[in-house]
N, C-alpha and C positions, 0 to 999 in steps of 0.2 A: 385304341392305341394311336389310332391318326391324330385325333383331338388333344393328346395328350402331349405328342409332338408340336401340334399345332399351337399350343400353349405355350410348352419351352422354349420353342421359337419366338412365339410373339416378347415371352418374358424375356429372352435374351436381345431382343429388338427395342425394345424398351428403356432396356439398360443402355443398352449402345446407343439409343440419341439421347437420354439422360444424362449420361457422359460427356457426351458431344454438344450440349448445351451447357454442362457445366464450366467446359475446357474452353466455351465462347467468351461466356461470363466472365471468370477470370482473364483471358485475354485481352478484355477491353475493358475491363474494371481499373481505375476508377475512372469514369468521365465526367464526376461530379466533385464538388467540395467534400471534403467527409467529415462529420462531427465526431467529437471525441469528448463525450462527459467526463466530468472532472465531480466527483461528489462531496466537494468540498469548496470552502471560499478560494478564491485566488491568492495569492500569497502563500499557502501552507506549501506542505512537503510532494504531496500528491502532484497537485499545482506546477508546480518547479520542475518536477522530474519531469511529467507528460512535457511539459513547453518544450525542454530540452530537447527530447526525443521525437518531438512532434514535429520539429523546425527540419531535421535532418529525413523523416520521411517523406514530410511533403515533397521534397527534392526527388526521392529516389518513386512515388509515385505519381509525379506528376499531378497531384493536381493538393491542392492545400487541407490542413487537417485546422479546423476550427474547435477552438478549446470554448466549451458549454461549462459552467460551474454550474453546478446545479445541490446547494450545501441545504444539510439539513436531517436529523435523525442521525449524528455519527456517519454521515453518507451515504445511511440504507433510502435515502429519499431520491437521490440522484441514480445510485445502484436499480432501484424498484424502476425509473423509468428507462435506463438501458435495458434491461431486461425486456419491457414491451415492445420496445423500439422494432421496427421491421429489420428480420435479420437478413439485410440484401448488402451487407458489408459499408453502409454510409453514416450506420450510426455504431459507432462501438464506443468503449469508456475505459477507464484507467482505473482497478481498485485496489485494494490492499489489504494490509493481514487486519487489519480491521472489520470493512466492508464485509470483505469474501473469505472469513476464518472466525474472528472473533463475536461477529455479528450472529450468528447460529445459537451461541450460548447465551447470549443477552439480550435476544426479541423473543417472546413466548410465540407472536402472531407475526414473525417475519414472512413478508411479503414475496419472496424469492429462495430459493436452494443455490448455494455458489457451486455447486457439485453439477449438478443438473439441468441450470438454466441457465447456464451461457455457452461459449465455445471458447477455451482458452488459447488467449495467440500468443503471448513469450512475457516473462518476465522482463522490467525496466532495469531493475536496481533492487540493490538492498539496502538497507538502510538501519546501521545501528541504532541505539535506543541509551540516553546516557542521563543522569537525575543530575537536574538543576535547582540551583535555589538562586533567592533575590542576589543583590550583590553584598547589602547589610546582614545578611545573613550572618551571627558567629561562630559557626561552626568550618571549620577551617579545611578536614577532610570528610570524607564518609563514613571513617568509624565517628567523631563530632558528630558530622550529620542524622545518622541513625542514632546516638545517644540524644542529641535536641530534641528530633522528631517525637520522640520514644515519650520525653520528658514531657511536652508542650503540645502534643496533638490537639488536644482540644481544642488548642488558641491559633492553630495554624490551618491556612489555606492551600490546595492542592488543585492547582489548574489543569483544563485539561478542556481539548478541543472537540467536544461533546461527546455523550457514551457511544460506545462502539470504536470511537477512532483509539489512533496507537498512543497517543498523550492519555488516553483515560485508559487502555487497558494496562501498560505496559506499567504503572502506578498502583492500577488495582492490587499489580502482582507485586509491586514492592510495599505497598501495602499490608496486604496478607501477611507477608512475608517479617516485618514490623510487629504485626498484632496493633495497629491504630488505625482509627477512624476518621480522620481530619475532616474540615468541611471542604467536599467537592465543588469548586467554580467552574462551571461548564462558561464558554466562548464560542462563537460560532466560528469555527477552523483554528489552525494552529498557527495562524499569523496572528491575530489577535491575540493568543491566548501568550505569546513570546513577550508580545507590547508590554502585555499586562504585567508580564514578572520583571522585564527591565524595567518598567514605571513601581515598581514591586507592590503592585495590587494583589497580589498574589507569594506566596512564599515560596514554594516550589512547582515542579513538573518533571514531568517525565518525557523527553520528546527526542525525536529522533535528528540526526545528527547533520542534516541536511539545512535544517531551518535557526542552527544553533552554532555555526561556525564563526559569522562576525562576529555576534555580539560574545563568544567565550576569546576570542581573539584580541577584543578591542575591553574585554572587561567592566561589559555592561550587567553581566549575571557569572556566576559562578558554577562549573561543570566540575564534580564531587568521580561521577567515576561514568567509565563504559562498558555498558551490560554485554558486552562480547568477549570472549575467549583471547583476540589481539588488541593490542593499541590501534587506533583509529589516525592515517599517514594524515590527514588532513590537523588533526589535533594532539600529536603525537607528546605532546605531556599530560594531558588528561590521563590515569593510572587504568586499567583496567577493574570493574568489581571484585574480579579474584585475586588483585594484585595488593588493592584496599582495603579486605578484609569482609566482603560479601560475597563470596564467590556463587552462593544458591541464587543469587537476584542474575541471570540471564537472557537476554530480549531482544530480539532484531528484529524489525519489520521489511516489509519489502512492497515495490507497488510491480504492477503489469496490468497489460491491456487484455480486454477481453471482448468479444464480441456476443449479440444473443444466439439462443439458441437455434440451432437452423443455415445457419449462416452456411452458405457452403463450402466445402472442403477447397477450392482452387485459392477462391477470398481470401480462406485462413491464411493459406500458404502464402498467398501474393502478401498478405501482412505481417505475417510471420517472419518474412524476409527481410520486407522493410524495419523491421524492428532489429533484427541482427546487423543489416548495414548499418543502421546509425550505432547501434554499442559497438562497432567496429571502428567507425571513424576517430581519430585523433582528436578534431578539433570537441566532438561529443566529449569521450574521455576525458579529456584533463577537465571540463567544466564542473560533468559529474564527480572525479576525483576531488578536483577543487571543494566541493560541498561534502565531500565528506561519506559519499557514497561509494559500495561494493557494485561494481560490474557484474553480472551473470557472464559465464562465456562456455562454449562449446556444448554438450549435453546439456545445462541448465537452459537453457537459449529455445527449446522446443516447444509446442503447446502441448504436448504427450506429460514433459516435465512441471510444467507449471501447475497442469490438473492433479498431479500427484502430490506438487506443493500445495495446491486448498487442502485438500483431502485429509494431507497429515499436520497442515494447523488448526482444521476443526479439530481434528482428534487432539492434539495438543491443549490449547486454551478452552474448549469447552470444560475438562471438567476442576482445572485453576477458576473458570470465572463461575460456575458451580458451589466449590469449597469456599469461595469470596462470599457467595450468596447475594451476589450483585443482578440485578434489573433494571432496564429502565421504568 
């Protein structure tokens, strides 16, 4: 009986400096630089959003968040070394419905579980998904468009910022959805892979709505419709899919930050926060608005919620990139 006491005590002693070492931790966290992976080139969508949100936490944590691109593998290569990375809150990284949802269905040997090996700290942004073509392109709307495609697949190119990212799934699915094949041009990132259709190396894509604002603005590529349920306030004559006559083609992606596994709970929190101050901020807001992106705000804003968001886009796109029958 004494020992057994003497045990719950110890356990409960245990905890209490455990605690009390954790509640250090985060108190004096950060006193270093912190890196922040980006699993993609510089320029893309990912890219853009972290910089935004990265400029306004440095502020609120004092000390700078250094942006790592680390592209390659649709982002599971950058993804793969967040994950090893020491989870002592100095390395975290930015992924998205790509990386950390869509990536599960289309690596047989993925190196990572987005479920399991990381700690999620808040979603950045959302980011619709809208089908572009060159600007020679003749097809005038999306119903055109799906009748050219439909016509000429064979002889037509479909860019896309390597498998696993949101330009190559988000295609897959208007793909499928077509019944054609085109041939796939993979790029490394979705800045490149934009060049490539205003240069119209390329004939169409699929990209989200962040990296597609000047040039649909200034009339360098042409935007056919947006896979979301509203009009998009940044491009608010672009039609919706449902509105153009495809209402089955719907896609949004979204990025957030995550840390690895392990990381401790005060960390999470101290970053979690800072991730809420800047989508709070004004001057944040209208830039991301400006691009064309959704704000997360209130409940969506948690790392409770975020893990719920992997959770139900693996279950989502696994078994669409399944019925594709797509691999890398």
């Amino acid at each position: 009986m004494r020992t057994t006491l003497l045990a719950g005590r110890f356990a409960l002693l245990s905890v209490t400096v455990l605690f009390g070492l954790s509640s250090a931790i985060a108190q004096e966290y950060p006193t270093r630089p912190i890196t922040v992976i980006v699993p993609f080139a510089a320029g893309g969508t990912t890219d853009v959003v972290t910089r935004v949100v990265a400029e306004h936490m440095s502020r609120t944590l004092g000390q700078q968040l250094v942006i790592e691109n680390a592209s390659g593998a649709g982002g599971t290569t950058g993804t793969t070394k967040a994950k090893r990375a020491t989870p002592d809150g100095y390395t975290i990284m930015t992924g998205q419905m790509g990386t950390h949802a869509a990536a599960v269905g289309l690596y047989a040997n993925l190196q990572y579980d987005p479920r399991t090996d990381f700690e999620p700290l808040g979603q950045l942004a959302g980011t619709p998904i809208l089908v572009l073509g060159r600007k020679e392109l003749p097809a005038k709307d999306l119903k055109e468009f799906v009748a050219y495609v439909k016509a000429n697949a064979g002889k037509l190119n479909n860019g896309h910022a390597g498998v696993g990212s949101v330009s190559y799934t988000g295609c897959l699915l208007l793909n499928h959805l077509l019944g054609v094949k085109p041939a796939l041009i993979p790029f490394n990132g979705s800045g490149p892979t934009m060049n490539a259709l205003v240069a119209s190396q390329v004939d169409y894509m699929c990209d989200q709505s962040v990296n597609v604002v000047p040039q649909v603005q200034g009339g360098t590529i042409k935007a056919y419709a947006v896979a979301t349920p509203e009009r998009n306030p940044a491009l608010p004559d672009v039609p919706t899919t449902a509105e153009a006559g495809m209402p089955e083609f719907q896609a949004s992606a979204w990025n957030a930050m995550f840390a690895p596994k392990g990381t401790p709970r005060p960390i999470v929190e101290k970053l979690n926060a800072a991730i809420v101050a800047a989508l709070g901020d004004e001057g944040v807001r209208k830039r991301m608005l400006d691009l064309g992106l959704d704000i997360p705000s209130g409940s969506h804003t948690t790392p409770e919620a975020l893990g719920e968001l992997v959770r139900s886009e693996i279950d989502k796109w696994t078994p669409i990139i399944k019925a594709a029958g797509k691999q890398p």
